[in-house]
N, C-alpha and C positions, 0 to 999 in steps of 0.2 A: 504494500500500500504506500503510495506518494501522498503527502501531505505536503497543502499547499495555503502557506498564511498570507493574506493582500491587505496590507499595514498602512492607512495613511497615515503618514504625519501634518502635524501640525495641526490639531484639534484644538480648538479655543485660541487661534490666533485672530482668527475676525469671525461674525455672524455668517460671511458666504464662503468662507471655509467648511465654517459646521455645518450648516447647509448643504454645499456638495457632498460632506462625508458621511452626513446620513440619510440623503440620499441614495447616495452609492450603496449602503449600508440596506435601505428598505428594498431597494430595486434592483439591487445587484449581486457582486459576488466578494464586496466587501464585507472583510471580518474581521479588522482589528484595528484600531488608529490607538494612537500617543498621543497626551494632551498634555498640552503647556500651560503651569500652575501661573504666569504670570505676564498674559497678553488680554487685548482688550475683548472675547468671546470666552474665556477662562470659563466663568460662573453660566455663562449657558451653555455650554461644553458638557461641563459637570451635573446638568438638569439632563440635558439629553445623553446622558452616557445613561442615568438610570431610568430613561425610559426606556432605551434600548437594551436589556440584559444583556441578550447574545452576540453584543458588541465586544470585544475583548478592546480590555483597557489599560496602555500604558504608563509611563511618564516620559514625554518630552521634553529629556532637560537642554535647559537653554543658560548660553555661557555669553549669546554674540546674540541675542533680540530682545527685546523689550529691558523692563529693571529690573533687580533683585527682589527676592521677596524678603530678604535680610537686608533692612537699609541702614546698617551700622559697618558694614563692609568698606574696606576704602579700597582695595587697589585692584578691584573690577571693571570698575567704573567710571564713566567721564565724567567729567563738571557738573552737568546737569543731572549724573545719577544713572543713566545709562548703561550697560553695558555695551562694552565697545563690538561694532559692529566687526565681519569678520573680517577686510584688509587692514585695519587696524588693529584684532585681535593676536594676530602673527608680530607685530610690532610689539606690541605691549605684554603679549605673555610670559614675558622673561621677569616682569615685574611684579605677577600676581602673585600672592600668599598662596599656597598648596592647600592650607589649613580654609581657607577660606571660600574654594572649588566646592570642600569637602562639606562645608557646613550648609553652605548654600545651597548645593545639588541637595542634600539632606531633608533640608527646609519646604524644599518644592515639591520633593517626595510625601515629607510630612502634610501640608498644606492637603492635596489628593487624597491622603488617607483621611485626613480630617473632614473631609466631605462627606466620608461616606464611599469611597471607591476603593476595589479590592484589582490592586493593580495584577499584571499578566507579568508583566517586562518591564525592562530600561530601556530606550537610546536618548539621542541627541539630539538639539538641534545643529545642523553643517556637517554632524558626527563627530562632534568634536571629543566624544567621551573615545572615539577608536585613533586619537589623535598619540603618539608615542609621548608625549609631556602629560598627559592625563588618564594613561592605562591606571598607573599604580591608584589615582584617585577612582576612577570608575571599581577597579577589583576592591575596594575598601567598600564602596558603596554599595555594589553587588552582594560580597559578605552581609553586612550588617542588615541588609533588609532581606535577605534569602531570594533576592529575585535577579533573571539573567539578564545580560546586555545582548540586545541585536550582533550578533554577526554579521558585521559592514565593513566595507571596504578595506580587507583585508584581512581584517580581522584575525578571521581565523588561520592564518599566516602566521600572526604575531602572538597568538597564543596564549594570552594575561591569563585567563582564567578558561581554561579550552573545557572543564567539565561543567562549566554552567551554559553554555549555550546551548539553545532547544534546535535553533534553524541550520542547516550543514553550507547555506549559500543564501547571501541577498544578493539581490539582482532589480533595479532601477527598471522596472517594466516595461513604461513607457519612455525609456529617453533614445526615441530610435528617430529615426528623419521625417519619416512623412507620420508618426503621431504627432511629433511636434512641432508640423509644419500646420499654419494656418490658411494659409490658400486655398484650400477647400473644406467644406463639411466633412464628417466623418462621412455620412451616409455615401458623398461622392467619392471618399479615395478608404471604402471600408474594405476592399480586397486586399489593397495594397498594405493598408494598416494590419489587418488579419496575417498577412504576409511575413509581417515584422514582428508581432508577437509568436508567429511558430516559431520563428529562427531562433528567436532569444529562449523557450521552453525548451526546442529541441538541444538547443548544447548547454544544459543541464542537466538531461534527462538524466543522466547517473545520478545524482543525489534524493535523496530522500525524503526531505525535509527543505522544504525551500519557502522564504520568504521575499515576496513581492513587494517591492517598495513603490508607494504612488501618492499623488498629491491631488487629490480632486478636491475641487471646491468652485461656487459661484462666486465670479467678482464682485466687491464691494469696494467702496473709495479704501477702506483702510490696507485694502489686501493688493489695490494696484498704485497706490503711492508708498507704500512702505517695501515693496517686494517687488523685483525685479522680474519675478517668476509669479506670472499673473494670470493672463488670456490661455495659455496653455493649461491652466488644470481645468476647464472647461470641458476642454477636449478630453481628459482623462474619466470625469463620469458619463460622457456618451459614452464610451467604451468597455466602461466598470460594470454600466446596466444591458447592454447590449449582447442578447442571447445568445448570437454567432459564437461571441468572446467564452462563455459561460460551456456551451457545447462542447468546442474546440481544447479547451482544459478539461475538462472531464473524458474527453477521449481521450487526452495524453495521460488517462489514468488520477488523474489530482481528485483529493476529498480536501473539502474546503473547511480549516479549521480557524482557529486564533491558539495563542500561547497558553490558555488558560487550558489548556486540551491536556501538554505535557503535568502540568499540575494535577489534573482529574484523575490522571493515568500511574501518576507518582513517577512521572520521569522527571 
């Protein structure tokens, strides 16, 4: 049996993110987003995670968007309290406290449990938690709350903590050409698109365990002035709901799970 988790991120960054993502979620073959303790759709995020139960639910932590949810922190942060966005965060990381990744990631974890949400998983926002300057922080993190980090970008290469991960491969589903080409509707380049997600299914077929990483959401002013990556998650929940898409994984064998599955099962 191939198990297959399709993860958005960025839950509770804007109102038409959450939107796309449970949309994608009622109407499609999404089954798990990560939500961020500390952007402006947080609080309706955390409303609609428990309406949807069979939504599996992460933490999105974030190092490079929005503020801290600890604002006694000094060397996170710009002037205004910010966290430094991410070509700046390469600049300035030499100068952050370690202790203070540690407490903060913590915080935003706490924050989610305080809600009321029975988290799945960790990752990042940019991935920053699979970044080499913040493994040892993530494997501390990981420890202390018993929950795994996404296997991203390389991850599982570099190894920090190789028996907590649930997934054997992430894979960016849609980052192929003509999904994230806008020049046409999906409806008119849906062969071609179709096209593009076999090739990316098919050379993973060896692994067992794979999670699909995806961004859908409806635009809103806060999600196309603050985010460079906008008009494209549109594109990703015609896709998400789109039975072609739903059919075509289920022949290549995939049962459609979230994180919270390897917990059920005591893996």
């Amino acid at each position: 049996m191939k198990l297959l988790i399709i993860n958005a991120d960025d839950f509770g960054y804007s109102p038409g993110v959450n939107s796309g993502i449970i949309y994608s979620h009622q109407h499609g073959i999404l089954t798990s987003a990560t939500l961020m303790a500390n952007m402006p759709g947080t609080q309706e995020a955390v409303a609609l995670a428990k309406q949807h139960p069979d939504l599996g639910i992460g933490a999105h932590l974030t190092l490079t968007a929005g503020r801290p949810v600890i604002k006694e922190l000094g060397t996170l942060t710009d002037d205004d309290g910010n966290f430094f966005k991410l070509p700046s965060y390469h600049e300035k990381r030499p100068l952050y406290r370690e202790e203070e990744i540690f407490i903060e990631w913590c915080a935003q974890i706490d924050y989610l449990m305080r809600q009321g949400l029975t988290l799945t998983h960790l990752d990042s926002h940019h991935h920053v938690h699979s970044f080499p300057e913040n493994q040892l922080i993530a494997r501390a993190v990981s420890e202390r709350y018993g929950l795994p980090f996404r296997n991203s970008r390389g991850a599982e290469k570099k190894a920090v903590v190789p028996a907590n991960y649930r997934n054997d491969i992430c894979v960016d589903m849609m980052n192929t050409e003509m999904i994230r080409s806008l020049d046409r509707a999906y409806t008119v380049d849906k062969e071609a698109c179709l096209a593009e997600l076999s090739q990316t299914f098919n050379a993973i077929a060896d692994y067992e365990t794979v999670e699909a990483m995806v961004h859908p959401a409806f635009v809103d002013e806060t999600l196309y002035y603050q985010s460079s990556f906008h008009l494209q998650r549109m594109r990703e929940v015609e896709i998400l709901v789109a039975p072609e898409v739903r059919n075509m994984l289920e022949m290549l064998g995939y049962q459609f799970v979230h994180y919270g599955f390897f917990n059920f099962k005591g893996g």
